[in-house]
Each structure stands twice: as structure tokens, then as C-alpha cells.
C-alpha positions as CSV (number, residue, x, y, z in Angstrom):
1,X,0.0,0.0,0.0
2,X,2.8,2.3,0.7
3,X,4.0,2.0,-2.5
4,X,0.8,2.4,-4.4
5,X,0.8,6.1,-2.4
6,X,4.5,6.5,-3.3
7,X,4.1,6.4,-7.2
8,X,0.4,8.4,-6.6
9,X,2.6,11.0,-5.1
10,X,5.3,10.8,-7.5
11,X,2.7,11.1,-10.4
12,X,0.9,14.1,-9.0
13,X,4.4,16.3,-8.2
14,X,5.3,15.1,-12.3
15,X,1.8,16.5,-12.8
16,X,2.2,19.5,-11.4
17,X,5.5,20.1,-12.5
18,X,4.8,19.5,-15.8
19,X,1.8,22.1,-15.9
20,X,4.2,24.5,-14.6
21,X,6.2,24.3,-17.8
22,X,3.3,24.5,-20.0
23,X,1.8,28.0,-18.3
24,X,5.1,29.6,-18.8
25,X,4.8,32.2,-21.1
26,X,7.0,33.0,-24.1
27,X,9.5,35.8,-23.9
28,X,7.7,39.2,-25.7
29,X,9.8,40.9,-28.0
30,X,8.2,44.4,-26.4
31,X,9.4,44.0,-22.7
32,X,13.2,43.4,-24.2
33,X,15.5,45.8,-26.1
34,X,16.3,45.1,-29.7
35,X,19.7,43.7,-29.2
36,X,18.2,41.1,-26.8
37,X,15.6,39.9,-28.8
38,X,17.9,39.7,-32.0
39,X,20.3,37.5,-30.2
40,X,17.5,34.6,-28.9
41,X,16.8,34.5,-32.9
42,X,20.7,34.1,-33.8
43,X,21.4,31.5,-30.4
44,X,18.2,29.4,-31.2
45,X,18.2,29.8,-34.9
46,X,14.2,29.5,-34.5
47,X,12.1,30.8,-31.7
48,X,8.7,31.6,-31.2
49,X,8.5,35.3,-29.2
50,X,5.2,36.9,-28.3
51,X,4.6,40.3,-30.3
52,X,2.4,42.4,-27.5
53,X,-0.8,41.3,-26.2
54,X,-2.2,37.9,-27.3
55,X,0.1,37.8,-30.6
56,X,2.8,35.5,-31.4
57,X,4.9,34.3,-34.3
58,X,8.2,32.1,-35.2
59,X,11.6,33.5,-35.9
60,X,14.1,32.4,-37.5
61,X,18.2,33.0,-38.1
62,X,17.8,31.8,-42.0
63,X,16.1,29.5,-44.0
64,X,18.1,26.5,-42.7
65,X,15.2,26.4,-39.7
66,X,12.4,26.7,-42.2
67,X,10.8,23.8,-44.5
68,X,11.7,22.8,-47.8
69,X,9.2,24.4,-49.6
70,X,9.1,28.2,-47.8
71,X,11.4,31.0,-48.2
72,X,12.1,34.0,-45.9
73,X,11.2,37.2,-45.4
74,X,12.3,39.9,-42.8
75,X,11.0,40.1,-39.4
76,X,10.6,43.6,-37.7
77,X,9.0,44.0,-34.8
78,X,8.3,45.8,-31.9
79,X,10.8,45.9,-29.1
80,X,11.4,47.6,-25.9
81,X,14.2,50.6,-27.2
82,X,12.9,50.3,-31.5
83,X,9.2,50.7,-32.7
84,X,10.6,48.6,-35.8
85,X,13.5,46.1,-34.7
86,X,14.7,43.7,-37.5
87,X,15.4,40.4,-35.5
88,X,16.0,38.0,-38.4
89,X,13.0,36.3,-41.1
90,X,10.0,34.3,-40.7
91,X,9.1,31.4,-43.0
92,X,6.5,31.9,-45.3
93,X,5.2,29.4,-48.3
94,X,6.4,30.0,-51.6
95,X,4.0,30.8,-54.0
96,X,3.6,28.2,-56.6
97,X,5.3,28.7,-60.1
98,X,2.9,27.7,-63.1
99,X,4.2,26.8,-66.5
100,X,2.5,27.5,-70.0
């Protein structure tokens, strides 16, 4: 019986530790000066950084980080010292090429 009660506690504390990590929130590119937030970019090569309020999007050092069929385009955002703070790209879809 005690070691039914063991793993319950040992389960609940993995729980609860493991909520803990999911409510943390992603860094915001606002609350940080420019410098900061283009460094996360270049040190992770792809990062997802919260915009102000509820908004979000992936970064990304180049197009190593992105998928085989998207390109890159520049990412400026808002930051803390910079209205407009170029921090590296963001991977969007190519557009498909047609042929007569």
C-alpha cells in the first residue's frame, strides 16, 4: 500500500510540474530591447516570441530552420528601445510557379 501512495505522489508532483512548464509564457519581444531579442533569434536559430498582447509568431536565423518548400522574409518587430527592430526572417510558403 505504501507504494501504491508512493508512485500516486510521485505522479501528482510530475503533474504538477509538468503544468508549470506549460503555463510559462513565451518571452515578448516588447518587454526586451532590440539587441536582446535579435540575439534569442541568432542563439536558437528558430524561436517563437510573443509580439504584444495575445500575438505570437516564429523566428528564424535563416532558411536553414524553415521547410523545404518556404522561403524568408524579414521580421521587424516591436521591441522595448525600437518601434521597428529587424530580428532575423519568418518562414513563409512559396508561391507556386505555373508553366504554359
Amino acid at each position: 500500500m505504501k507504494h501504491i501512495a508512493s508512485c500516486l505522489a510521485l505522479c501528482l508532483l510530475l503533474t504538477m510540474s509538468l503544468d508549470a512548464a506549460l503555463a510559462q509564457s513565451r518571452p515578448s519581444t516588447t518587454n526586451r530591447p532590440c539587441s536582446v531579442n535579435r540575439q534569442s533569434v541568432a542563439a536558437n536559430g528558430a524561436i517563437v516570441l510573443g509580439t504584444g498582447g495575445y500575438t505570437y509568431d516564429r523566428f528564424v536565423a535563416n532558411r536553414s530552420f524553415c521547410e523545404f518548400d518556404e522561403g524568408v522574409e524579414p521580421a521587424w518587430v516591436p521591441s522595448r528601445d525600437t518601434p521597428s527592430c529587424f530580428i532575423g526572417y519568418r518562414c513563409k510558403s512559396r508561391d507556386p510557379i505555373w508553366f504554359d
